[in-house]
C-alpha positions as CSV (number, residue, x, y, z in Angstrom):
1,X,2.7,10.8,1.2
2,X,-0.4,8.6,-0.1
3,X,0.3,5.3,1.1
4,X,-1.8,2.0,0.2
5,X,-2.6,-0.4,2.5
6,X,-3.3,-4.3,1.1
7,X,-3.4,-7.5,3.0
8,X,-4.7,-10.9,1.5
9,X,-7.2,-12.6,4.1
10,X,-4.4,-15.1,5.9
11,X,-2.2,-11.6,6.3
12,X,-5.3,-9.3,7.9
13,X,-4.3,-9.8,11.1
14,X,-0.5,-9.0,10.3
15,X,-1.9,-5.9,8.4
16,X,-3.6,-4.9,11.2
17,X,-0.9,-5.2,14.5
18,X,1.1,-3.4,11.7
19,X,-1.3,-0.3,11.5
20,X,-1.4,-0.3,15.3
21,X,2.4,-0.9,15.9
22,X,3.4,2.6,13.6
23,X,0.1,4.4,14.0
24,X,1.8,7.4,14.7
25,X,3.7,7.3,11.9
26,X,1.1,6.3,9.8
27,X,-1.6,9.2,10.5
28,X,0.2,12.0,9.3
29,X,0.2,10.3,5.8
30,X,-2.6,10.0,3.5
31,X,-3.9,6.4,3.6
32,X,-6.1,4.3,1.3
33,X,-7.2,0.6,1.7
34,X,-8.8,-1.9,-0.1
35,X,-12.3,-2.6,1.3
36,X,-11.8,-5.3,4.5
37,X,-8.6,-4.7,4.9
38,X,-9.6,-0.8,5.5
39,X,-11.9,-1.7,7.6
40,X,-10.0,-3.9,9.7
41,X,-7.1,-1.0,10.6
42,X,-9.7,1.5,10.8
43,X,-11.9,-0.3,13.4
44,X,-9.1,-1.6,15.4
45,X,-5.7,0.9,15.0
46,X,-8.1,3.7,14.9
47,X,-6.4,5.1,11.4
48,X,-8.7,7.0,9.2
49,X,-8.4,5.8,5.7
50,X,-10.0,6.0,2.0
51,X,-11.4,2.6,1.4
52,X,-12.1,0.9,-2.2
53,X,-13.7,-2.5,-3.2
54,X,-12.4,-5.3,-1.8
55,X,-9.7,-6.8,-4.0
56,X,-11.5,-9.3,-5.7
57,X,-14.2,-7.2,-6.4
58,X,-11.9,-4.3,-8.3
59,X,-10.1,-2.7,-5.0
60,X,-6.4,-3.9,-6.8
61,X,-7.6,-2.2,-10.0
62,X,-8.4,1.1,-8.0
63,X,-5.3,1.5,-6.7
64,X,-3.6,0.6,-9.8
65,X,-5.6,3.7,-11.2
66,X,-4.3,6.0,-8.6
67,X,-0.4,4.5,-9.4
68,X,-1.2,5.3,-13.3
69,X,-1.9,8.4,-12.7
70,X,0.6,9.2,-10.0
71,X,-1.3,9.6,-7.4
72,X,-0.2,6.7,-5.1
73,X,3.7,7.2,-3.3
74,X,3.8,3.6,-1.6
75,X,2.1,0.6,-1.3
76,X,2.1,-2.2,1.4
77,X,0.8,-5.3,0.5
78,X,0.8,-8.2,3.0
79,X,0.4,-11.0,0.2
80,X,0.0,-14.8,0.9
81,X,2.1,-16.7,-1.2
82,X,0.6,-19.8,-0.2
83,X,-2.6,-19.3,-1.0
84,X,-4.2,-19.2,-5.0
85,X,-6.2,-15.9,-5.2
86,X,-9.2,-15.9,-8.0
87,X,-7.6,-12.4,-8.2
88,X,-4.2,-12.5,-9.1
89,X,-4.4,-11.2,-12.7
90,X,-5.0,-7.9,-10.9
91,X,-2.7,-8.4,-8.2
92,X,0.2,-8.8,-11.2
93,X,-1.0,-6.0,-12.8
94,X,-0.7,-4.0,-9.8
95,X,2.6,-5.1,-8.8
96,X,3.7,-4.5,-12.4
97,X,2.1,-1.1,-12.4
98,X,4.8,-0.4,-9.1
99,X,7.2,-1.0,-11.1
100,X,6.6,1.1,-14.2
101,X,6.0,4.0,-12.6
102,X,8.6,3.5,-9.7
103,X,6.4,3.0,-6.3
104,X,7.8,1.2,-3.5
105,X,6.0,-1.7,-3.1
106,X,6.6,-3.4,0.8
107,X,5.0,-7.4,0.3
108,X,5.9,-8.4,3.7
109,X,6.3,-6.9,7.3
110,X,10.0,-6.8,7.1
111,X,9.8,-4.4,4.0
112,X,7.0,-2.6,5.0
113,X,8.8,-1.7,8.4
114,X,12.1,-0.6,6.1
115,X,9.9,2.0,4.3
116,X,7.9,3.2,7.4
117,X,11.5,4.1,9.0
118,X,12.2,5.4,5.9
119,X,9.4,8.0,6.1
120,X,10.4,8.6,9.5
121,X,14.0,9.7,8.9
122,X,12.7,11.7,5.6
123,X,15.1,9.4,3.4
124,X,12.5,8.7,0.5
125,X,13.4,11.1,-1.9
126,X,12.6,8.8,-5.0
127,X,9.4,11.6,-6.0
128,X,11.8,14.0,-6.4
129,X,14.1,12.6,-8.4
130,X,11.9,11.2,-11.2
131,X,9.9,14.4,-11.1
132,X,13.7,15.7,-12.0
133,X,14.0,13.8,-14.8
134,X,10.9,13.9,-16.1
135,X,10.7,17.7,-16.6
136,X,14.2,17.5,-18.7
């Protein structure tokens, strides 16, 4: 699977004990990161990931790319909901990109940890599905 990892900068630090809580788990995926987010896992969960811009600088958009031409199975976000981001045009677009083309999208540590489980059992079986339908 080719799994996005976001996190706003007040949610970095959750992002982060995240990637090194389900490291294992995580590794045998393909990951990608925006650019301080990636980083940040890469330097201290020791994951080795693809990363883009940073979000405001066109990171959001990049990965909205690889959802549009589906090439992205899930995304993890860690937003702040608390906090205005200059951003958040591309942050909706994204989110509203997830939801068009049907990708999980995990905003907070409690969904995120639902999905990882998920991918641990083997239950997402979503990409199959719509690949079904979409060849009738």
């Amino acid at each position: 699977m080719k799994i996005a990892l976001i996190a706003h900068d007040k949610k970095k630090d959750d992002i982060v004990k995240f990637a090194q809580s389900y490291k294992y788990s995580l590794e045998k995926h393909e990951l990608y990161a925006t650019g301080t987010t990636g980083l940040k896992i890469a330097e201290n969960a020791g994951l080795s990931l693809h990363r883009f811009q940073s979000g405001p600088l066109g990171g959001d958009q990049q990965i909205g790319s690889m959802v549009a031409d589906n090439n992205m199975d899930i995304i993890i976000f860690f937003r702040d909901p608390l906090t205005a981001q200059p951003h958040e045009p591309d942050i909706s677009a994204l989110m509203r990109l997830c939801d068009v083309y049907n990708i999980p999208l995990a905003t907070n540590m409690g969904s995120a940890e639902v999905f990882i489980h998920a991918l641990e059992r083997g239950d997402l079986k979503w990409r199959d599905i719509i690949h079904e339908r979409d060849e009738q």
